[in-house]
C-alpha atoms as one frame of an Amber mdcrd trajectory, in Angstrom:
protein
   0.000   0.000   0.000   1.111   3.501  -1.269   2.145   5.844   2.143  -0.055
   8.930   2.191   2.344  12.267   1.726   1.623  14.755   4.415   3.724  17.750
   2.736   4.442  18.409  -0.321   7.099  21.357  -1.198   6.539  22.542  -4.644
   9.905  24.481  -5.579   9.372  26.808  -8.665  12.372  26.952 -11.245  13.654
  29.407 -13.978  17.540  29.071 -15.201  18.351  28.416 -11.415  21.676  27.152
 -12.561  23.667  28.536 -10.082  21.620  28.421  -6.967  21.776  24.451  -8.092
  25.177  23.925  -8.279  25.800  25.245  -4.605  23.814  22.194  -3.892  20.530
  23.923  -3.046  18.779  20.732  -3.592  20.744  18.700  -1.051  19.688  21.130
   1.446  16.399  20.234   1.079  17.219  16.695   1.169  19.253  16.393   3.866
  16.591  18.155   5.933  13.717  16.292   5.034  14.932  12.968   4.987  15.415
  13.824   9.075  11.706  14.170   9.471   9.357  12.517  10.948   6.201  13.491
   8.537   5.604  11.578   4.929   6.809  14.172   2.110   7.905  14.468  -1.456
   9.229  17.348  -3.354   8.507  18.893  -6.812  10.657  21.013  -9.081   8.569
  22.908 -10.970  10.108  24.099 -14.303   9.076  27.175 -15.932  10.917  26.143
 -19.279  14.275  27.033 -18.568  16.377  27.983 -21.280  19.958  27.291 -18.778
  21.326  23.334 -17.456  18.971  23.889 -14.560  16.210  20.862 -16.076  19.425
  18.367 -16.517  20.865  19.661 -13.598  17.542  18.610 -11.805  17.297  15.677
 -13.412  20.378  14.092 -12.855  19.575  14.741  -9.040  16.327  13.537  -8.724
  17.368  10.373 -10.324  19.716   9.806  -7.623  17.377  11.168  -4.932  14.060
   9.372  -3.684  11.113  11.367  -3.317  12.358  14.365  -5.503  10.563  14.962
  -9.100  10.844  17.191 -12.018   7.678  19.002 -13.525   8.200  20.555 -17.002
   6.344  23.061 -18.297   5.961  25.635 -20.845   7.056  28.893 -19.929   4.614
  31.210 -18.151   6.418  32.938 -14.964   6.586  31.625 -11.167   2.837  31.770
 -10.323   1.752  29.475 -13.355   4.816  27.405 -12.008   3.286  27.621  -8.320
  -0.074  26.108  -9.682   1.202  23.565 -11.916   3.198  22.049  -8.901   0.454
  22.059  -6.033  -1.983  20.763  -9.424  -0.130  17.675  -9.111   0.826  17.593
  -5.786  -0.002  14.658  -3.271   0.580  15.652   0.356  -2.094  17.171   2.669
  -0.583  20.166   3.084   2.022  22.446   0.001   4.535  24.554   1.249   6.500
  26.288  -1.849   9.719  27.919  -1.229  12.426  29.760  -3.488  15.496  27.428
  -5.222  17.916  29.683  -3.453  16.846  28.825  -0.609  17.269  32.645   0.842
  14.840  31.010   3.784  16.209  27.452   4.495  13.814  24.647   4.187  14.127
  24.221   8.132  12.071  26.987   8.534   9.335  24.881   7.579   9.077  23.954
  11.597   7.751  27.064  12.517   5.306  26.838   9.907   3.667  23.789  10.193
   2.751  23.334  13.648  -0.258  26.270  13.295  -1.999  23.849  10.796  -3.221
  21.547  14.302  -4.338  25.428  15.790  -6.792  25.714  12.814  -5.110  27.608
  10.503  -5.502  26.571   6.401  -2.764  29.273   5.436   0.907  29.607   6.755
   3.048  32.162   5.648   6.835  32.901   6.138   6.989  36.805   6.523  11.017
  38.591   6.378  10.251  41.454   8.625  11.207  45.219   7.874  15.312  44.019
   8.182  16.198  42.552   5.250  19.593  41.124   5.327  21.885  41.753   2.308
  19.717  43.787   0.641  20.674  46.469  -0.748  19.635  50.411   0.220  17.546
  50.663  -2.743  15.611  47.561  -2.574  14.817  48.687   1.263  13.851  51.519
   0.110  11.362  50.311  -2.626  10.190  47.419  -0.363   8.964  49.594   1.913
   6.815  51.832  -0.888   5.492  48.690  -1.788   4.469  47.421   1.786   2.894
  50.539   3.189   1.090  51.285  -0.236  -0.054  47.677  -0.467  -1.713  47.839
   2.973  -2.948  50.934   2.238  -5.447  49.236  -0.249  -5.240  45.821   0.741
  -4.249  43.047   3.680  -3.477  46.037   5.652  -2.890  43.157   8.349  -0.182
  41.371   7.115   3.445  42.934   7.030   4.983  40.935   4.359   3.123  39.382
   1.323   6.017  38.878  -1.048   7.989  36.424   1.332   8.690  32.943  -0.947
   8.107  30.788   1.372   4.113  29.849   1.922   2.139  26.873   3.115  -1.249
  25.624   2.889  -3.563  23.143   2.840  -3.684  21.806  -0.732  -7.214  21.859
  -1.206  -7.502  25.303  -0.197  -4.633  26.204  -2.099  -6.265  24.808  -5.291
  -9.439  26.186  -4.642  -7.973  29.802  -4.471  -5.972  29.340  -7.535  -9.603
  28.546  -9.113 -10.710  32.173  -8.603  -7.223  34.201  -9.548  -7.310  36.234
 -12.301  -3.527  36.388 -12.540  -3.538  33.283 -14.682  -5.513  34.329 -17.635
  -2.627  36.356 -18.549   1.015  34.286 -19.019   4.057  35.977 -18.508   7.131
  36.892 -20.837   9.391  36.726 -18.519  10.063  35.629 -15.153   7.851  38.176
 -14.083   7.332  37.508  -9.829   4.516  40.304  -9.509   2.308  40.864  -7.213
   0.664  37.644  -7.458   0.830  36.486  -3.721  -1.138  39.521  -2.867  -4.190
  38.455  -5.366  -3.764  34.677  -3.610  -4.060  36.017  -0.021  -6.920  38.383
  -0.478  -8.934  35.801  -2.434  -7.970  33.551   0.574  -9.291  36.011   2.916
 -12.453  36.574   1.050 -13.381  32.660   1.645 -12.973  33.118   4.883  -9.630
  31.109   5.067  -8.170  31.439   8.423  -4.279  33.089   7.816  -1.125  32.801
  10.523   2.250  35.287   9.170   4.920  34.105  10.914   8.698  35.563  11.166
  11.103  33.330   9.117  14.902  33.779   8.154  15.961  35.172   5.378  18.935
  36.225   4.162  19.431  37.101   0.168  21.262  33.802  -1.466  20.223  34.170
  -4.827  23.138  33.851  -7.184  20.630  33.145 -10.467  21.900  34.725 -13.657
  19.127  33.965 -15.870  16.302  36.261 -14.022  16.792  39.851 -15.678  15.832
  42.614 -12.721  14.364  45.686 -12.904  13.004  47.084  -9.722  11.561  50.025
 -10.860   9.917  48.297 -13.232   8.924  45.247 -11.027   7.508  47.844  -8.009
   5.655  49.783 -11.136   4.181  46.218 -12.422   3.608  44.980  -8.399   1.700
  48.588  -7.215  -0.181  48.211 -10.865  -1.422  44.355 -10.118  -2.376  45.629
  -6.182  -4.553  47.901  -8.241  -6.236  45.073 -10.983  -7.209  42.803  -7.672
  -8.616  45.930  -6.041 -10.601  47.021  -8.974 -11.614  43.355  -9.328 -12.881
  43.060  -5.717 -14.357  46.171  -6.366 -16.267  44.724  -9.725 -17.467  41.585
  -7.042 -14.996  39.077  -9.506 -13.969  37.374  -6.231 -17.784  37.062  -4.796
């Protein structure tokens, strides 16, 4: 008889070929296979154009429990989906390749699922560590103008490290609009924001808790703009507004 998978962790990829060869994926491993709880892992490809799908490969043919998902290129929330779509565990937790907040953070998360809670999130505080004075700067516009309009409880939407029950999770991808629109590029967005208000509006009960996180990423293949990104982030806080406002989450 097949064990039943309590967690899955969905892991989202796009040209992640550096962040893999530090042995990112090992991490993970190493962690997990420590644990007491059923699990399996999913790399989720966005259609990398790098080595990171045969760097993947080659480790989850080594490693048990690990799997690749391919898919066509669409950005990290379509990659998100896609993962928890196919997931088997009870409850998805879906954190960043670079592992900026180590897997083991997952401990602090999980335990609030036996309080009640159906949504877990990872939240990096107002320090940010090794970031630099600019991206303070324009994280902070973000926050304050985000709460402003919406989730004015939460202090940190963007953090990439989220759990949930699957079925809720699914349910609330259901009613997102972000996915009627694929990306270009490996466009982050605003999309957590649209995922947590549409959680709120069915009533979902929601726990933030701190996490650790310290900027790892050493990606080449993810072009940045943060100018452009905080324009295209404030812009999407405004679509899932106006949408609320238009009753397209009712």
């Amino acid at each position: 008889m097949k064990r039943k998978i309590e967690i899955s962790v969905i892991i989202p990829c796009y040209n992640e070929e550096n962040n893999l060869k530090k042995g990112v994926l090992k991490e993970v491993a190493d962690y997990l296979k420590k644990q007491k709880f059923s699990w399996e892992v999913i790399i989720s490809d966005d259609g990398s154009t790098d080595q990171s799908k045969k760097l993947v490969e080659e480790f989850v043919k080594k490693t048990t429990g690990f799997r690749l998902l391919k898919n066509p290129h669409g950005g990290k929330p379509f990659a998100i989906r896609s993962g928890v779509e196919k997931a088997e565990g009870e409850i998805c937790l879906f954190t960043d390749m670079d592992q900026s907040t180590p897997i083991s953070e997952m401990d602090k998360l999980l335990p609030f699922f036996n309080q009640g809670f159906d949504i877990v999130i990872g939240s990096r505080g107002k320090e940010r560590r090794k970031f630099p004075w600019y991206r303070k700067i324009l994280s902070w516009g973000f926050r304050n103008l985000r709460r402003l309009f919406l989730l004015g409880e939460i202090a940190d939407t963007q953090c990439g490290f989220k759990s949930f029950k699957t079925d809720a999770g699914r349910n609330i991808f259901k009613r997102m609009t972000v996915f009627q629109k694929k990306g270009k590029g490996w466009r982050v967005g605003a999309w957590d924001v649209e995922f947590l208000f549409v959680a709120k509006k069915l009533g979902y009960k929601i726990k933030e808790i701190p996490v650790i996180w310290v900027d790892k990423d050493v990606a080449r293949g993810k072009k940045k703009n943060f100018l452009r990104e905080s324009k295209e982030m404030f812009l999407e806080i405004l679509r899932v507004k106006i949408n609320d406002l238009k009753g397209k989450y009712d």
